[in-house]
Every structure is written in structure tokens, then in C-alpha cells.
C-alpha positions as CSV (number, residue, x, y, z in Angstrom):
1,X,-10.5,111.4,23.7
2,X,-8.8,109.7,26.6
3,X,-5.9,107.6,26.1
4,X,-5.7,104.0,25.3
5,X,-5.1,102.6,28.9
6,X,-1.5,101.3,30.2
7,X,-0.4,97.8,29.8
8,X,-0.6,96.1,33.4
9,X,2.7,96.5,34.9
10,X,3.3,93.1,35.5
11,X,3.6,92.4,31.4
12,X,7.3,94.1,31.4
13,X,8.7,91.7,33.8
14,X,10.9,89.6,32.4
15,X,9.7,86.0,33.9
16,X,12.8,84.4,32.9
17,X,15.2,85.9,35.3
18,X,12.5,85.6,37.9
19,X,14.5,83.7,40.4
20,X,12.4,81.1,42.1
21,X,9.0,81.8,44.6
22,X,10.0,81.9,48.2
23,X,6.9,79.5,48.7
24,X,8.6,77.0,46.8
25,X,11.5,75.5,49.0
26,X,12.4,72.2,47.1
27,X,13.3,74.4,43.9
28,X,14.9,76.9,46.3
29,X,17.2,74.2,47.9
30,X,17.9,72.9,44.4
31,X,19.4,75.9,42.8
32,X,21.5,76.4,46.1
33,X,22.4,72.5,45.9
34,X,23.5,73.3,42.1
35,X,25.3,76.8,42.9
36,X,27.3,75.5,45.8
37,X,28.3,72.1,43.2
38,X,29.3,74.6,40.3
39,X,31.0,76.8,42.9
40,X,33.0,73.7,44.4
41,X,34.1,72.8,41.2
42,X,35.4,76.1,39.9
43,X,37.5,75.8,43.4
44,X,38.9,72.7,42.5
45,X,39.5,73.7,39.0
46,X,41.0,77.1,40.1
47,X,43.2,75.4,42.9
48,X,44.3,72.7,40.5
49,X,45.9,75.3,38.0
50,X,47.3,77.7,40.7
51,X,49.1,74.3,42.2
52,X,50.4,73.8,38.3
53,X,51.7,77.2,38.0
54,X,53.3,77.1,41.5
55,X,55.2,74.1,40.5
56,X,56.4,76.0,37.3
57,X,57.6,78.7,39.1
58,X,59.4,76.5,41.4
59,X,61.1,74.6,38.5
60,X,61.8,78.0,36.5
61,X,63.4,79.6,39.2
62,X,65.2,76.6,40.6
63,X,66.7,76.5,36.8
64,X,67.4,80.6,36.8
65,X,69.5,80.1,40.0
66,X,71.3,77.0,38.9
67,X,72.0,79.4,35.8
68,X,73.0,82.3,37.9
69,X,75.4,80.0,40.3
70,X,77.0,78.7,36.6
71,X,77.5,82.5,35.2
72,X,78.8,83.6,38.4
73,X,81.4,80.5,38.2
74,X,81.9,81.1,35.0
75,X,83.4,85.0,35.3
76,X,84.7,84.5,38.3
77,X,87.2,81.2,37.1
78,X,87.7,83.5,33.8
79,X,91.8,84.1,34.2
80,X,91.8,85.2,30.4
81,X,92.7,88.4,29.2
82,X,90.6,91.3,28.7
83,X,89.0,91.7,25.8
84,X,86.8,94.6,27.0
85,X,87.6,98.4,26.0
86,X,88.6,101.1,28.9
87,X,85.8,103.2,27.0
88,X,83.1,100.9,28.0
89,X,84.2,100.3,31.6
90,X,84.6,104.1,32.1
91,X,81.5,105.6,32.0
92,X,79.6,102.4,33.6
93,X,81.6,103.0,36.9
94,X,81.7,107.1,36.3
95,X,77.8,106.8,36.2
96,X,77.8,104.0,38.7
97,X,79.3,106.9,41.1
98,X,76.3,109.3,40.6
99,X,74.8,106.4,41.5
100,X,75.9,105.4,44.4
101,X,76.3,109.2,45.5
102,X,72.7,109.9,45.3
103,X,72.0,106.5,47.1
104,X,73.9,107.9,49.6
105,X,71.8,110.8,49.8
106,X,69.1,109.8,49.7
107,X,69.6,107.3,52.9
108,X,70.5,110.4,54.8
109,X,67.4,112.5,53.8
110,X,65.6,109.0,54.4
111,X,67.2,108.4,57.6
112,X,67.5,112.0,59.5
113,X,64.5,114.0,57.4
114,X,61.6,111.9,55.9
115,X,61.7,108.6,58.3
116,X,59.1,109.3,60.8
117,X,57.0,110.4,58.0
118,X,57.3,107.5,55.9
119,X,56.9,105.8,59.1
120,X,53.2,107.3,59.2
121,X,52.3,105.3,56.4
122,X,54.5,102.3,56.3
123,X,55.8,99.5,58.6
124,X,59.6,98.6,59.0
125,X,58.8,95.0,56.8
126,X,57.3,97.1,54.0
127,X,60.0,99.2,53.5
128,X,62.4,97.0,53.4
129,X,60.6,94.5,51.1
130,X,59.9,97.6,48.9
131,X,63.5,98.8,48.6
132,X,65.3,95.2,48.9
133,X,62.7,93.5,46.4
134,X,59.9,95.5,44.7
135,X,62.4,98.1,43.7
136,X,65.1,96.6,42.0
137,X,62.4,94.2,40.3
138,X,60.8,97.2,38.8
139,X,64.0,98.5,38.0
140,X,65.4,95.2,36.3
141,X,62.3,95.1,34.5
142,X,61.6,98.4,33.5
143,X,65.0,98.5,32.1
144,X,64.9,95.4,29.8
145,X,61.5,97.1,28.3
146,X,63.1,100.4,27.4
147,X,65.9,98.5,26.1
148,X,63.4,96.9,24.2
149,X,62.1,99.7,22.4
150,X,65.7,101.2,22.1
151,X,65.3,104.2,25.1
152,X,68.5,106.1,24.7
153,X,71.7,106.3,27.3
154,X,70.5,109.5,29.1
155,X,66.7,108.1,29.5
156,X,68.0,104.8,30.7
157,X,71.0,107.1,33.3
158,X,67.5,109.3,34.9
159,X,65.7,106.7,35.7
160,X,68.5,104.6,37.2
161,X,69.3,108.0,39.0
162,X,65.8,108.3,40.5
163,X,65.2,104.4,41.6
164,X,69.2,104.9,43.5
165,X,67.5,108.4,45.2
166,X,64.2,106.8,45.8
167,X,65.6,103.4,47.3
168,X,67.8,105.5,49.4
169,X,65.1,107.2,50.8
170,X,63.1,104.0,51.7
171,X,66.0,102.1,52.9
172,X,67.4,105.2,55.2
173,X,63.8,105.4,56.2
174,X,64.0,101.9,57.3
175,X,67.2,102.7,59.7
176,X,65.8,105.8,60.9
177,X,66.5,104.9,64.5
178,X,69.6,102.8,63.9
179,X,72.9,104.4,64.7
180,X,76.4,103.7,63.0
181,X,79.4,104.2,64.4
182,X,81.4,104.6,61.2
183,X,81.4,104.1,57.3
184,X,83.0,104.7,54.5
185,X,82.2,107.1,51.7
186,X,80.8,104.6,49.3
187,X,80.7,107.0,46.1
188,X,85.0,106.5,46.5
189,X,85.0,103.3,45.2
190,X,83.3,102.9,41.4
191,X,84.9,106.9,41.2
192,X,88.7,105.1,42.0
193,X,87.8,102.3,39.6
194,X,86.8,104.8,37.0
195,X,89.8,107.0,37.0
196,X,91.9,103.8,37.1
197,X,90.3,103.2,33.3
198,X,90.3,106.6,32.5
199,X,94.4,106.9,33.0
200,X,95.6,103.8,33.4
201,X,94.3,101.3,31.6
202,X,96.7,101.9,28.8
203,X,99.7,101.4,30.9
204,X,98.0,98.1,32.7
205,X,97.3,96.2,29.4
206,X,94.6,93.3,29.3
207,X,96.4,91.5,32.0
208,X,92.9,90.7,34.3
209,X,95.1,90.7,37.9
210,X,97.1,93.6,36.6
211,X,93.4,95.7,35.9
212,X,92.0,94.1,38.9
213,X,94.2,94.7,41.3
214,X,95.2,98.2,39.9
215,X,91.3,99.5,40.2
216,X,89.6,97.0,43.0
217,X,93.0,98.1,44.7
218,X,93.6,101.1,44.6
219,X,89.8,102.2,45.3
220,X,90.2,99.8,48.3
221,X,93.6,101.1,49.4
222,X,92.4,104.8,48.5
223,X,89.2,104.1,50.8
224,X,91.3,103.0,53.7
225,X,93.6,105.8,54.0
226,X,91.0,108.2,54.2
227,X,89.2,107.0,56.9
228,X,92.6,106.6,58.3
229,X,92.7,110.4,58.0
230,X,89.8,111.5,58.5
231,X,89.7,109.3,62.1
232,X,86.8,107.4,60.8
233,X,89.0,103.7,60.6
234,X,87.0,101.5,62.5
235,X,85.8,97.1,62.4
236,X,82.8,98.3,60.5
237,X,84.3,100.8,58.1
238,X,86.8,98.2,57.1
239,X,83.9,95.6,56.7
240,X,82.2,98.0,54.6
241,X,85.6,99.0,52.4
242,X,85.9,95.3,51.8
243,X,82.3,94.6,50.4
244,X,82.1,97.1,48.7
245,X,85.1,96.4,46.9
246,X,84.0,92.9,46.3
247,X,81.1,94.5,44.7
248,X,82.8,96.3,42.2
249,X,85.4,93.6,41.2
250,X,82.5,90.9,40.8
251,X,80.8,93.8,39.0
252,X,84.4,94.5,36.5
253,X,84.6,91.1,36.3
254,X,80.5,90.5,35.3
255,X,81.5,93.5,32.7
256,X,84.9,92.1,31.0
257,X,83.2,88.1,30.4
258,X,80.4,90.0,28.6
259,X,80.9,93.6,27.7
260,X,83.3,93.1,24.3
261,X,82.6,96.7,22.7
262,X,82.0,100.2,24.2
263,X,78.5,99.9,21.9
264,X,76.8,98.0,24.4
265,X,74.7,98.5,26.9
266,X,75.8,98.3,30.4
267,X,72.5,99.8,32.2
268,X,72.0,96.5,33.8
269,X,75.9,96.4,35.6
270,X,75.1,99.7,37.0
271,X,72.0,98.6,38.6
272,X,73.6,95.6,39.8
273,X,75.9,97.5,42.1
274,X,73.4,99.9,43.1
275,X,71.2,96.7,44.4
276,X,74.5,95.4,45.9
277,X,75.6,98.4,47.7
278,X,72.2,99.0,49.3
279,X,72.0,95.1,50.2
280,X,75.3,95.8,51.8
281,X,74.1,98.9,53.7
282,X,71.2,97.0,54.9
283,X,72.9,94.4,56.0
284,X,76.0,96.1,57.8
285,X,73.5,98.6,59.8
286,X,71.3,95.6,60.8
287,X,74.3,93.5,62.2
288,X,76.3,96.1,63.7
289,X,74.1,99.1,64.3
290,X,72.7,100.2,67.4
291,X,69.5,101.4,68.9
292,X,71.2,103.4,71.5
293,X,73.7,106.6,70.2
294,X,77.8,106.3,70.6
295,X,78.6,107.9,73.5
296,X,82.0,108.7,74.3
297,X,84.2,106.6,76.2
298,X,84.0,106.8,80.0
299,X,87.3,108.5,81.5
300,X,89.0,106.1,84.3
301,X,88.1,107.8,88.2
302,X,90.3,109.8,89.5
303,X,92.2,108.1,92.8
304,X,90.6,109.2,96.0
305,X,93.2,111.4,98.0
């Protein structure tokens, strides 16, 4: 027996969703008239809100920087003693120079290995937005989570060890064609500062001046002499000895206003001079670097005979 024959195929289309018959214009124009209205008015809508949270953004980070500029008064007019322990401030800075040491190296690979093949991929602006901005953002923020959820000292030290490598890479990357006539070893300065805690901080007291002047100092003084030594004393290796100084006595001082037990963390201090030593970098190669190498300098003629 043959089977019972096939429903017509046009009983399984769904006539609801059936959008409207080309021959039929008016409706046609009508649905476009009503799409391009609802369309419009999700724009305005959409714009509306994004204008609303623009102008909290604007007001929240007009308030954060009026905040910062008051906290940064605030420890830098502190003249009160020091209530922070040597054992907090010693292995900050002793970390902070692992840091800065493997910034350093990784701006050299960056700058003399990997910058023409970062340079494949990425442009001069990115680079520098990345390491300058995106970077220490994720850092910032990636360190306040694991904080959060109570990530221990050593997890907390690797990845501020791998954002100070991988920053240096970008930012040397950046400067791959800019040459520098001279520069400090920048590692010298939290490693003085440390050392200064580690043996001397008894003898110093809580005096601030006396603990400022004794580690800022003496790294400062220390930094000097050897590129007075080494024949590396230059404008721009003094400029550089002198921020990077500043950066680690706004840094001590940041650390004693707040810092009041060697229980707490200090993550956050060390990234702070990592993010000010490469902002320093940046800025000291883009001012007084060069495009064109140091040659040496041209010998007087000799006098006809």
C-alpha cells in the first residue's frame, strides 16, 4: 500500500516571521520607517548614558587626583619620626633591586635583540602606551585582586618580576634606534638604600633626615663615584642619578607615612618605583637621546708646514 501523501510544503512555513511581500511597498516603507525610529532612539538612549558615564569618570578621577595631590602633600610635609621598622623597608628595596635589575635587562634585550621584531608587529605609539599605561594598570590591578584573595609574598614577588622583564622589553623595544651617551646603573640605588636598613638603621634611629639622608644619600653619593670611576660621569648620568634618587626617597617616604609593621604588604611600593624608574628611562632617552651614534671627538688639524 502506498504511503499517505506529503503535506504540501508550504504548511511548515511559519507565516509569522514572513517578513512583508516585495509587492507591497507601503508596508515595506512602514517597517523601515518604524526600524530606522526604534534604531534612532536606542542611539539617543545609548549616547545619553555613555555622556552620563563620561561625566562620572571625569568627576571620579578629578577627585582621585585631588586625592593623590593631598597624600603626596601629606608624606612629603610629614617631618615626624619614623615609626616604620628596618625589617619592613629592607626587603621592599632588596626586592625592589631584582626589580629594577631585570627592568634593566630586559630594555637591553628589548633594545639591541628583540626591537625590530617587536617592531614587525607593533608601532612606536603602541609600545609605549602598552608599557607606560596598559602595563602598570594591569599590574596595579592584578595586584589588588591577589591581595584580595590573600596570594602569598613569593606569588605577588614573580609576577612583579615578570611585568619589570616584560615592560623592559617593550620599552627598550620602543628605543631601539635611540642612542645614549651615558647612564647610571639603576639597580645601585634601591640595593644602597637597602643595605643602609639592613646595617644602619640601628645606629640612625627614627630621626626621618637622619634615615633620609643616610640611604637617598649615600645611594646617590655611591652612584656618583662610580660613574666617576668608571668614566661614565656625564649631564645625563647625573640627571638620571638624581631622579632616580628622588624616586626612591618619595618612595621611603610613601613607605614610612603608611607602612607601621613589617606585616604588611608593600607589593604596591615596589611597583611604584618600577613604574617610576621606567617613566624616567623613557623620558631621559626621549629628551636627550639621539638618533645618530656618539662618535668620538674630532682631533684639532694639524698646522700646515
Amino acid at each position: 500500500m502506498a504511503d499517505a501523501a506529503a503535506p504540501p510544503l508550504a504548511a511548515n512555513v511559519d507565516t509569522a516571521r514572513t517578513p512583508a511581500r516585495a509587492a507591497d511597498p507601503v508596508a515595506l516603507s512602514n517597517q523601515y520607517k518604524g526600524e530606522f525610529t526604534a534604531y534612532g532612539e536606542g542611539l539617543r538612549l545609548r549616547s545619553s548614558q555613555v555622556q552620563e558615564l563620561v561625566q562620572q569618570q571625569i568627576a571620579s578621577t578629578a577627585s582621585q587626583v585631588e586625592s593623590l595631590k593631598s597624600t603626596i602633600q601629606d608624606v612629603v610635609q610629614d617631618k615626624s619620626d619614623v615609626q616604620t621598622p628596618p625589617s619592613a623597608v629592607l626587603p621592599t628595596f632588596l626586592w625592589t633591586t631584582v626589580l629594577t635589575l631585570g627592568a634593566s635587562i630586559g630594555f637591553f634585550v628589548g633594545a639591541n635583540i628583540l626591537g625590530g621584531l617587536v617592531h614587525l608587529f607593533f608601532g612606536g605609539f603602541f609600545i609605549s602606551l602598552a608599557a607606560l599605561v596598559a602595563l602598570p594598570l594591569y599590574a596595579y590591578y592584578t595586584i589588588k585582586a591577589k591581595q584580595a584573595v590573600a596570594g602569598s609574598d613569593a606569588e605577588l614577588r614573580m609576577f612583579l618580576l615578570a611585568y619589570a622583564l616584560g615592560s623592559g622589553v617593550l620599552l627598550g623595544a620602543g628605543f631601539n634606534s635611540t642612542y645614549f651617551y651615558s647612564e647610571p646603573l639603576a639597580f645601585l640605588t634601591p640595593l644602597v638604600v637597602s643595605l643602609v636598613f639592613a646595617y644602619g638603621a640601628p645606629a640612625l634611629g627614627s630621626a626621618r633626615p637622619s634615615l633620609l639622608g643616610a640611604s637617598v644619600g649615600g645611594a646617590l653619593g655611591l652612584t656618583l663615584v662610580a660613574g666617576l670611576l668608571t668614566g661614565a660621569l656625564s649631564v645625563s648620568y647625573v640627571i638620571l642619578s638624581l631622579l632616580y634618587a628622588g624616586a626612591a626617597c618619595l618612595t621611603l617616604m610613601t613607605i614610612f607615612k603608611f607602612v607601621k609593621s613589617d606585616s604588611e604588604s608593600t607589593h604596591l611600593y615596589m611597583l611604584g618605583y618600577v613604574v617610576a624608574y621606567f617613566y624616567i628611562k623613557a623620558l631621559a632617552f626621549f629628551v636627550m637621546g639621539s638618533y645618530e651614534p656618539y662618535g668620538a671627538e674630532e682631533q684639532p688639524a694639524e698646522p700646515r708646514k
